[in-house]
C-alpha positions in Angstrom: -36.2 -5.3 37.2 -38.8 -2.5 36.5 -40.5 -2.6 33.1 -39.6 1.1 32.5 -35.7 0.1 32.6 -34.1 1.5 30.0 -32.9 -1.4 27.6 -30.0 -1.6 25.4 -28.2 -4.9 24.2 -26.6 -6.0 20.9 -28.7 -8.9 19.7 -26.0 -9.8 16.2 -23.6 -7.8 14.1 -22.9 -9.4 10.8 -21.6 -8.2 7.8 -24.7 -7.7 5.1 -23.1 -7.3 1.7 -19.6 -7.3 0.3 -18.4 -6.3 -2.7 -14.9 -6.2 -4.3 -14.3 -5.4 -7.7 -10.8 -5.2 -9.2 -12.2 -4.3 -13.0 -7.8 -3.9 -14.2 -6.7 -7.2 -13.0 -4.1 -8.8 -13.5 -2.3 -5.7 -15.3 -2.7 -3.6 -11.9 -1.1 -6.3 -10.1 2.2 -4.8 -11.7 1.9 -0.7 -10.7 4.1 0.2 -8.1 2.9 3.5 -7.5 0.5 4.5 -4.1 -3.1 4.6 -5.2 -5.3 7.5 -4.2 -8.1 6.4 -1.9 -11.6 7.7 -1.7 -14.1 6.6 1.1 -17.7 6.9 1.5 -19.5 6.9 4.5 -22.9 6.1 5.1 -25.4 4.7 8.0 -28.8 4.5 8.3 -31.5 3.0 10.4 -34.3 0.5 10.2 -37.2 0.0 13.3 -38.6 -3.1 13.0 -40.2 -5.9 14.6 -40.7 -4.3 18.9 -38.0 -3.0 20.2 -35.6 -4.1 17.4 -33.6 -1.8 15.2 -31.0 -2.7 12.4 -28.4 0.0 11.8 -26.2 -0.2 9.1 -22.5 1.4 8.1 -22.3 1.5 4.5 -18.5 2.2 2.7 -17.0 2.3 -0.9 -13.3 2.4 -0.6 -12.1 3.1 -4.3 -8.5 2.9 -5.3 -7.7 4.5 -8.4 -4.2 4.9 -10.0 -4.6 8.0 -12.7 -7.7 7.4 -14.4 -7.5 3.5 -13.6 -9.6 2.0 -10.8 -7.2 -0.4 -8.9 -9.9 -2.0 -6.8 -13.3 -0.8 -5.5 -14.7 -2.6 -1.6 -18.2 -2.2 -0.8 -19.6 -3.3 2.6 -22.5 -3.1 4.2 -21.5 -4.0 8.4 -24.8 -4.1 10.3 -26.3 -4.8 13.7 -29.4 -5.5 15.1 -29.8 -4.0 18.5 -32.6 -4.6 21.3 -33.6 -0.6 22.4 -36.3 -0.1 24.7 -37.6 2.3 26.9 -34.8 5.0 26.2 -36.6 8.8 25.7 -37.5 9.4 21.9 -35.7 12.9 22.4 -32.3 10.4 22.9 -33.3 8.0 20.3 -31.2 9.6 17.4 -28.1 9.7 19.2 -28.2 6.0 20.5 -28.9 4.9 16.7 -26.8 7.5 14.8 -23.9 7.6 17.6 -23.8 4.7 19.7 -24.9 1.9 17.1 -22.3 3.5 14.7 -19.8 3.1 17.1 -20.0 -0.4 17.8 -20.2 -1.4 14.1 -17.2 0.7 13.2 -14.4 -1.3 14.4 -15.8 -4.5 12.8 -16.5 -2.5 9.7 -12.9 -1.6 9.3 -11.5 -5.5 9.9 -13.9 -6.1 7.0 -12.2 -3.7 5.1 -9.2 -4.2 5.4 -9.2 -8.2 5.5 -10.8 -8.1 2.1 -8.4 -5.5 0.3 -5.1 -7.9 1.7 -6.8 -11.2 0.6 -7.8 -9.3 -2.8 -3.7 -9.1 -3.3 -3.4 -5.5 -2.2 -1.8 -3.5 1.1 -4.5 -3.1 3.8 -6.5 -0.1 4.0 -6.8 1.2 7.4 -9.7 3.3 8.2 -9.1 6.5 10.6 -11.7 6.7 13.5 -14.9 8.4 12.5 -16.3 11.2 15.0 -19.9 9.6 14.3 -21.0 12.0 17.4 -19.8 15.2 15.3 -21.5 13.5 12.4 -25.0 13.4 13.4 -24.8 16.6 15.0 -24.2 18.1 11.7 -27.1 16.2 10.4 -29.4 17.6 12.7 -27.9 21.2 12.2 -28.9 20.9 8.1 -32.0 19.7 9.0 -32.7 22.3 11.5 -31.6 24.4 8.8 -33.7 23.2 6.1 -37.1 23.5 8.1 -36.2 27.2 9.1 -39.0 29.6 7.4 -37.7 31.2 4.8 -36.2 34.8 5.8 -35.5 33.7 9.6 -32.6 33.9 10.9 -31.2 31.3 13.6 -29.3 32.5 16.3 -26.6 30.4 17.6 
């Protein structure tokens, strides 16, 4: 194998940091009615050690009933991945598309094991277009570099 062959492998995915907090038990044990969910996002990046990156999917699921928090999940899912030799101009995509990707499907087991085993109906993330995601990142940030009173032509 040439030394210039690109290199990708997943190395270990493991889930960071967990959180659950269900700040109205046992009272909220008794509602009946459907909470309303809010999820948060986030992933970020860490180079380290060679050719070794961490990437991590960061989500807060909170559950509130009216004004009352029913239960709030946090978890951090990570992986550490083995990337070498891949162009620097494809570097962002492989950690901010491909690495997300990966994590995603373990991140939402996670989730949803811990919300049944808290007492409550599973919480079942929708795919996430991580693809569309970063791209939108790199639009702002185009964006936010842009002289001021230039105009970018799409």
């Amino acid at each position: 194998m040439s030394d210039q062959q690109p290199i990708f492998a997943i190395e270990k995915i493991y889930v960071k940091d967990l959180s659950l907090e269900i700040p109205n038990a046992p009272r909220v044990f008794l509602d009946r009615e459907a909470p309303e969910i809010n999820i948060q996002l986030n992933n970020q990046d860490t180079h380290f050690d060679g050719d070794f990156y961490e990437v991590q999917l960061t989500i807060t699921v909170t559950a509130r009933l009216k004004e009352n928090v029913m239960f709030l999940v946090e978890i951090h899912q990570a992986g550490i991945f083995r990337i070498k030799n891949i162009p620097e101009k494809d570097m962002g995509s492989v950690l901010g598309v491909v690495c997300p990707n990966i994590l995603f499907p373990y991140l939402r087991e996670s989730v949803s094991d811990t919300v049944i085993r808290a007492g409550f109906p599973p919480v079942i993330l929708n795919p996430v277009n991580f693809e569309a995601i970063y791209l939108q990142k790199q639009q702002t940030t185009a964006a936010a570099q842009q002289p001021p009173g230039t105009e970018q032509i799409h």
